[in-house]
C-alpha positions, 0 to 999 in steps of 0.5 A, spaced: 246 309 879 243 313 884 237 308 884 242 302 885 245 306 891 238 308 894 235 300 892 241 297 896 240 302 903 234 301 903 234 293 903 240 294 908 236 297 912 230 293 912 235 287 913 237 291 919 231 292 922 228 284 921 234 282 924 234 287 930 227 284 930 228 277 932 233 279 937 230 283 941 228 280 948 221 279 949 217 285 953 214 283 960 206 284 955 210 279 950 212 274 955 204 274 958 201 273 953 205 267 951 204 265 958 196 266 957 197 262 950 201 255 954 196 255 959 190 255 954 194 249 951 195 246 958 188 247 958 186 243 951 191 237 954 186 235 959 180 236 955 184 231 950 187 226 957 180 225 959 177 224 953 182 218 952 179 217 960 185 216 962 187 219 969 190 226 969 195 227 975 201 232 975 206 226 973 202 225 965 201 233 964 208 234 966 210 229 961 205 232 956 209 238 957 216 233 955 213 233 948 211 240 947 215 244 942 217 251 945 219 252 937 214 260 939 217 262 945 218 267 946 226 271 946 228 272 953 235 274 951 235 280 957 232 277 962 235 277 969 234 268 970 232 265 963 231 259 967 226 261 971 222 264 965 221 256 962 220 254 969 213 257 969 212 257 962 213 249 964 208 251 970 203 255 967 202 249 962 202 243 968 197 247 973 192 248 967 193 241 964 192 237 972 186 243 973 183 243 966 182 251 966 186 255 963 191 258 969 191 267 970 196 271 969 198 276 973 194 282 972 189 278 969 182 278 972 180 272 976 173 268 974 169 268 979 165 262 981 158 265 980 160 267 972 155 261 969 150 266 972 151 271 968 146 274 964 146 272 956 150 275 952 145 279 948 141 282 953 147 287 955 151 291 950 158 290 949 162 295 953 166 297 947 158 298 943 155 306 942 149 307 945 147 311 938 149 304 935 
């Protein structure tokens, strides 16, 4: 009997914590890289538009975001103007969808023009790589 009990609590407790965990608002990390993730998607978008050589303008990427799911967006239950929050995500996708190049995130380096100048990839040890390695 006292297992049963011990079974049970256990499963509300997980119960409890699952469902705390798909309430929870997004943190400002969370909601970056889901930022990050959209403008990626943006980015394919073009690709696809041109390979279809059509003509890729603000008013066709914007109707490419109308089709979208937004099924994996993040909760934001918290914060301050939700609607403001789908406004960029929806800005995010476009500016990278007219652009073909994925639109940075705040706090994220900018690429600078002259990175196809860099030396290849293997003639320089990965940062995170030992010297003893």
């Amino acid at each position: 009997m006292k297992t049963r009990s011990v079974a049970v609590a256990a499963l509300a407790l997980s119960l409890t914590t699952s469902l705390a965990a798909c309430t929870k608002s997004a943190s400002y990390d969370e909601r970056m890289e889901y930022l990050r993730t959209v403008a990626q998607r943006g980015a394919d978008t073009h690709a696809l538009i041109k390979s279809q050589e059509a003509t890729i303008d603000r008013e066709r990427c914007d109707r490419a975001y109308g089709g979208l799911s937004a099924n994996d967006a993040p909760n934001v239950d918290t914060y301050d103007n939700r609607e403001e929050w789908f406004d960029q995500v929806k800005e995010f996708f476009v500016d990278s969808c007219v652009s073909g190049k994925p639109k940075p995130v705040p706090g994220d380096p900018v690429p600078s023009e002259s990175a196809g100048t860099a030396t290849p990839s293997g003639s320089v040890p990965a940062p995170e790589a030992s010297p003893s390695a």
